[in-house]
TORNULO-690380 format. One record per residue (C-alpha): x, y, z; chain; residue number from 0; residue in one letter. Coordinates in Angstrom, 3 decimals, always signed. Layout:
{px X&py Y&pz Z&c A&k NUM&r a}
...
This chain:
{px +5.234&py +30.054&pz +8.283&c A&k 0&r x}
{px +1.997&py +29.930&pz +10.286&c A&k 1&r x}
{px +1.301&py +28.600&pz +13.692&c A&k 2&r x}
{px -1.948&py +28.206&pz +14.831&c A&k 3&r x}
{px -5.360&py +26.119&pz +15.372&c A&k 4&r x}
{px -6.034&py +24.286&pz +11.881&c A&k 5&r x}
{px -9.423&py +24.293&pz +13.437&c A&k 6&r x}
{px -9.689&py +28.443&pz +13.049&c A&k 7&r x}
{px -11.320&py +29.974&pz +9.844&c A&k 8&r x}
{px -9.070&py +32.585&pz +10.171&c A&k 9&r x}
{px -6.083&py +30.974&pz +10.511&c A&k 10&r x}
{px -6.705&py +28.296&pz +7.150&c A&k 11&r x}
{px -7.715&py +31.882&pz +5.621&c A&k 12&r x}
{px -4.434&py +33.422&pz +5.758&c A&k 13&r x}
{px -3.298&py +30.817&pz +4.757&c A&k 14&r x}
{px -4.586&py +30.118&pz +1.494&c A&k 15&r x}
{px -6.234&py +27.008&pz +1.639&c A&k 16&r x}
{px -8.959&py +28.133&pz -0.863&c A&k 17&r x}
{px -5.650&py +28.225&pz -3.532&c A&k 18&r x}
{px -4.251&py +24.857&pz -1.943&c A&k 19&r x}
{px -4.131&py +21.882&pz -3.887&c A&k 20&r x}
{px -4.895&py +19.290&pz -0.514&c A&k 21&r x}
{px -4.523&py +19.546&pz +3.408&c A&k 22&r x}
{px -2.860&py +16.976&pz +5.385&c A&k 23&r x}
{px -3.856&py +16.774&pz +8.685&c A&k 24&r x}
{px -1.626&py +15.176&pz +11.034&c A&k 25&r x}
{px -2.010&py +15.635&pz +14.604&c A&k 26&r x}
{px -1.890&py +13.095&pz +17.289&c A&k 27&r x}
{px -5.577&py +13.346&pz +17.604&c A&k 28&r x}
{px -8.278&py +11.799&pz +14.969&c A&k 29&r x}
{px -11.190&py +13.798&pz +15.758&c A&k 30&r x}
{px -9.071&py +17.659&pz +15.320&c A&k 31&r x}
{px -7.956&py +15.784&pz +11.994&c A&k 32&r x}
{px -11.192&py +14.948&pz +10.990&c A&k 33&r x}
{px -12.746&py +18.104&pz +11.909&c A&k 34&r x}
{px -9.765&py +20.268&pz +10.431&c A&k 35&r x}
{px -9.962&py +18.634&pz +7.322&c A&k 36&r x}
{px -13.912&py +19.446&pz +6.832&c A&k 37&r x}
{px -13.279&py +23.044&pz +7.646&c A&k 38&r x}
{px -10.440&py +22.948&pz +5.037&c A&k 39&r x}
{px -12.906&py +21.903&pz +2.930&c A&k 40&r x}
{px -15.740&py +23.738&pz +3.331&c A&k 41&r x}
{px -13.044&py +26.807&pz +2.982&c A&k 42&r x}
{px -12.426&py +25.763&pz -0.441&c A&k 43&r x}
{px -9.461&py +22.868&pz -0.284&c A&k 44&r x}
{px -10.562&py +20.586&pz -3.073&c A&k 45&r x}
{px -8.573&py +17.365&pz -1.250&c A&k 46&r x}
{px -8.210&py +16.223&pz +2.304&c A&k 47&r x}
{px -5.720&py +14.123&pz +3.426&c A&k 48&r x}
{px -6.088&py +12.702&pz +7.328&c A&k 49&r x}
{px -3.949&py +10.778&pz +9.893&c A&k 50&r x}
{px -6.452&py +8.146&pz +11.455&c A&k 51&r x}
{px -5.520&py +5.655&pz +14.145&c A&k 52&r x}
{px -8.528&py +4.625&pz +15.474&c A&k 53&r x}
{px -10.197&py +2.280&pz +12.638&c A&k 54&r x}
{px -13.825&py +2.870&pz +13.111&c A&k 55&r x}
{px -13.824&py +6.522&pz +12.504&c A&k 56&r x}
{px -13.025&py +5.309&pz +8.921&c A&k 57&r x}
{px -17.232&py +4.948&pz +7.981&c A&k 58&r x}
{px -17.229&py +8.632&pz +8.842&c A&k 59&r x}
{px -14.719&py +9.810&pz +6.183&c A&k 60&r x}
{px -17.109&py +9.383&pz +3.118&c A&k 61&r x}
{px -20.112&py +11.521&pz +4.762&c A&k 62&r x}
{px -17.485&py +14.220&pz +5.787&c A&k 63&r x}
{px -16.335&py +14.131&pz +2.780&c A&k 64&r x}
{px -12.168&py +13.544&pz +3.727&c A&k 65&r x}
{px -10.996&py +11.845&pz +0.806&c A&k 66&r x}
{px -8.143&py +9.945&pz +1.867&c A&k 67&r x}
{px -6.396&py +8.614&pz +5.481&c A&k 68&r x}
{px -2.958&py +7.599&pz +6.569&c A&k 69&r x}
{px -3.093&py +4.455&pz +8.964&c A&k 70&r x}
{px +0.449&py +4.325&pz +10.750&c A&k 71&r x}
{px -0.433&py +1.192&pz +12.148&c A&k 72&r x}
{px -1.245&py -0.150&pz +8.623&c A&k 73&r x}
{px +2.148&py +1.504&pz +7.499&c A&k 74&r x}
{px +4.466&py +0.093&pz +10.175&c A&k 75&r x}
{px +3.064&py -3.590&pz +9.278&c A&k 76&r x}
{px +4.336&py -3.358&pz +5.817&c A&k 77&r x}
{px +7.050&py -1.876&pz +6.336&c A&k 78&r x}
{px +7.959&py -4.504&pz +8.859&c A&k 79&r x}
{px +6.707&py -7.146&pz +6.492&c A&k 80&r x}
{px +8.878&py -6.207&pz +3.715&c A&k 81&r x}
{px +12.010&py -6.910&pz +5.529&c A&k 82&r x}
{px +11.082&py -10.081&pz +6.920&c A&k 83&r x}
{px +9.777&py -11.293&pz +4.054&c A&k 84&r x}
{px +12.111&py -13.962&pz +2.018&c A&k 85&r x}
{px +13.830&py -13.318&pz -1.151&c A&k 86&r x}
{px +13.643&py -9.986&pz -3.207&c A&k 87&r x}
{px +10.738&py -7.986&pz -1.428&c A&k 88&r x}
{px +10.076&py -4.530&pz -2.976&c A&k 89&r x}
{px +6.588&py -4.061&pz -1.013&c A&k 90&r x}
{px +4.253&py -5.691&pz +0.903&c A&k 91&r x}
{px +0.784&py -4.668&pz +1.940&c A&k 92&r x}
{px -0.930&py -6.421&pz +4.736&c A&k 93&r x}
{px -4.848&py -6.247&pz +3.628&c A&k 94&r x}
{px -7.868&py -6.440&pz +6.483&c A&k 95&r x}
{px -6.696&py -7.343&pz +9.400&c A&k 96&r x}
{px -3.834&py -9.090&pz +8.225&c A&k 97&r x}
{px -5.988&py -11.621&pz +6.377&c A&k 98&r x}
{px -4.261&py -11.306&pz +2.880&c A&k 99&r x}
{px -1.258&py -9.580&pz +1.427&c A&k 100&r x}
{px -0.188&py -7.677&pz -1.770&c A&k 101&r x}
{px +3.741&py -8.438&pz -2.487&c A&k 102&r x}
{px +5.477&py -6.828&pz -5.074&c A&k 103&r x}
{px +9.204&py -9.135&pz -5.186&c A&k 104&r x}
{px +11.828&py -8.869&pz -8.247&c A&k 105&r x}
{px +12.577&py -12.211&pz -9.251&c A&k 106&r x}
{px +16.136&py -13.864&pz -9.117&c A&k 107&r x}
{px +17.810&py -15.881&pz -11.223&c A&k 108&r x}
{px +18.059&py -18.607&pz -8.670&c A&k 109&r x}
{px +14.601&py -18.608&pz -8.169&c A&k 110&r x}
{px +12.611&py -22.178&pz -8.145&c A&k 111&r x}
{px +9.852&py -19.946&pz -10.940&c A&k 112&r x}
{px +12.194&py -18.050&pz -12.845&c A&k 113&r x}
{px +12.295&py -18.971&pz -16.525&c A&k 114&r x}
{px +9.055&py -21.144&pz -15.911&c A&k 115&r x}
{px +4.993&py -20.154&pz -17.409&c A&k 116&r x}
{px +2.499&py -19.019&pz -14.924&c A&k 117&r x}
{px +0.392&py -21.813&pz -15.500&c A&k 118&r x}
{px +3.239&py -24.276&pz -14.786&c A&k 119&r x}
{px +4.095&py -22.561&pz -11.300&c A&k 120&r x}
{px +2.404&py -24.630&pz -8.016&c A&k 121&r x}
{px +1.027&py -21.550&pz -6.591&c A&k 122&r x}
{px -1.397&py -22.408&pz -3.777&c A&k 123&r x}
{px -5.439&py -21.573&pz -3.928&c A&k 124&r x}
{px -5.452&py -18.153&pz -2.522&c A&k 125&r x}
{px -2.857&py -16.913&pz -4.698&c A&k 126&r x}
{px -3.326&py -14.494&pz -7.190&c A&k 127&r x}
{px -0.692&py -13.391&pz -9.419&c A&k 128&r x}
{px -2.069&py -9.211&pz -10.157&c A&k 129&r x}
{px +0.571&py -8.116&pz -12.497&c A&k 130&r x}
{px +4.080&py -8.584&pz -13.844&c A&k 131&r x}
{px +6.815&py -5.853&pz -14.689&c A&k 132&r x}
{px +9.161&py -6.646&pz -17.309&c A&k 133&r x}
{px +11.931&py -4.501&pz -19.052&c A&k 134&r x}
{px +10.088&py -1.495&pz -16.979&c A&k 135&r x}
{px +6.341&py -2.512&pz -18.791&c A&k 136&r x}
{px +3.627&py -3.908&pz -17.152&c A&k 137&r x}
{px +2.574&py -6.667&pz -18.624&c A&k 138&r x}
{px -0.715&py -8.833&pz -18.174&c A&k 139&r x}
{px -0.749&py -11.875&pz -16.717&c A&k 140&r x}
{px -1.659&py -15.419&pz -18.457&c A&k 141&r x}
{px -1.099&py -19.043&pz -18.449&c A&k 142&r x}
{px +1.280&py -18.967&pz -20.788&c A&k 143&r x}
{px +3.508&py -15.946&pz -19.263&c A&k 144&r x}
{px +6.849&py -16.769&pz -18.464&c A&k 145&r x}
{px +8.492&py -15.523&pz -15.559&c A&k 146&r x}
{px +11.987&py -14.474&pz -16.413&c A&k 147&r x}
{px +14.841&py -13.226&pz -13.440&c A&k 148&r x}
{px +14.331&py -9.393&pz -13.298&c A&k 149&r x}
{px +10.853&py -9.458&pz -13.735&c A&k 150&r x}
{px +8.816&py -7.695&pz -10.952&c A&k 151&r x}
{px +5.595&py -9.317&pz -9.664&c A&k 152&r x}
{px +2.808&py -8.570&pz -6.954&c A&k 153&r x}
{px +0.993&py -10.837&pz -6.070&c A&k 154&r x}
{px -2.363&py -11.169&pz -3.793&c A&k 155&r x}
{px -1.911&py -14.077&pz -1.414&c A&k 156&r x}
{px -4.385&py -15.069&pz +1.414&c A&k 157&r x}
{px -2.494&py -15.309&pz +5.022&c A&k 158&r x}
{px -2.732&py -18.829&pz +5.376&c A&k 159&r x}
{px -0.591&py -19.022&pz +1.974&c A&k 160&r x}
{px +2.114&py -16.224&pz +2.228&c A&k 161&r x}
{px +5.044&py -19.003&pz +3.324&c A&k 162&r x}
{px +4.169&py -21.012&pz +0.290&c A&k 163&r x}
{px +4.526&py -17.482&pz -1.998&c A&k 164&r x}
{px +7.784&py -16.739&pz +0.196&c A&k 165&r x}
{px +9.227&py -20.383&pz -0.667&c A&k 166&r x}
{px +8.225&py -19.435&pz -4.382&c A&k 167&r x}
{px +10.231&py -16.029&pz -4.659&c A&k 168&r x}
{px +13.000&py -17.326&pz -2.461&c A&k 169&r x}
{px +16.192&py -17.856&pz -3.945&c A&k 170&r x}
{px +18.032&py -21.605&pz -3.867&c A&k 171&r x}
{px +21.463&py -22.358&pz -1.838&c A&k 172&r x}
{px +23.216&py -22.097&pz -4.600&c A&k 173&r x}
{px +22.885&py -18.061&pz -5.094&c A&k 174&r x}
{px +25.204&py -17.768&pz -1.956&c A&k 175&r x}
């Protein structure tokens, strides 16, 4: 184990991030992540992994050439999200500044769309229905597609029209 600057050349040298498969940067500041992932890089680290609070240091990551971020704040809202979120919530991904969300929810039997076609469900405008799980395969979605209990879907869904996807998914009086 090594304990040291992540900043010093000598330091990432003993290490052996020229044989390293990525570097993941996580300090509590953005800048010595940044900067500790380029020098990884430049040392011969094909991938860089940083921990990024502050939003607009994102434009610099393609220029330094850092080719991926963690966004606690980003993290913490879906993970809060998932558990408030009605019905059988697997995921949930707040996009933007919370303008949209990505929801991946199992479907119950007591469902108001199970056993029903896509094209017959009333989802509202901003709704987009990405992609459907079934048996364990990911299937394509189309009109004719019925949505069966079990089935896993994730679905894109503006803000505005998240409760109307929550009432969807959410299972009837009866299942209790």
């Amino acid at each position: 184990m090594l304990n040291g600057d992540g900043l010093d050349e000598t330091l990432l040298t003993e290490a052996g991030i020229d044989r390293a498969d990525a570097i993941l940067t996580v300090t509590d500041d953005d800048k010595t992540n940044m900067l500790a992932a380029v020098r990884a890089k430049a040392a011969g680290c094909p991938f860089a992994i940083v921990l990024i609070n502050d939003p607009t240091l994102l434009p610099l990551m393609e220029p330094l050439g850092i080719d991926a971020y963690i966004n606690p704040r980003a993290t913490t809202v879906s993970s809060i999200l998932r558990h408030i979120r009605h019905g059988r919530v697997k995921s949930v991904y707040s996009l933007g500044d919370a303008e949209a969300e990505v929801i991946e929810a199992e479907v119950l039997s007591t469902s108001t769309i199970a056993g029903s076609a896509l094209r017959d469900i009333d989802f509202p405008e901003g709704v987009l229905v990405a992609g459907v799980r079934k048996a364990g395969k990911i299937v394509k979605p189309s009109g004719a597609l019925k949505i069966e209990a079990g089935d896993v879907v994730v679905i894109f869904a503006l803000a505005a029209d998240v409760t109307r996807v929550e009432q969807l998914l959410q299972v009837s009086i009866d299942f209790f």
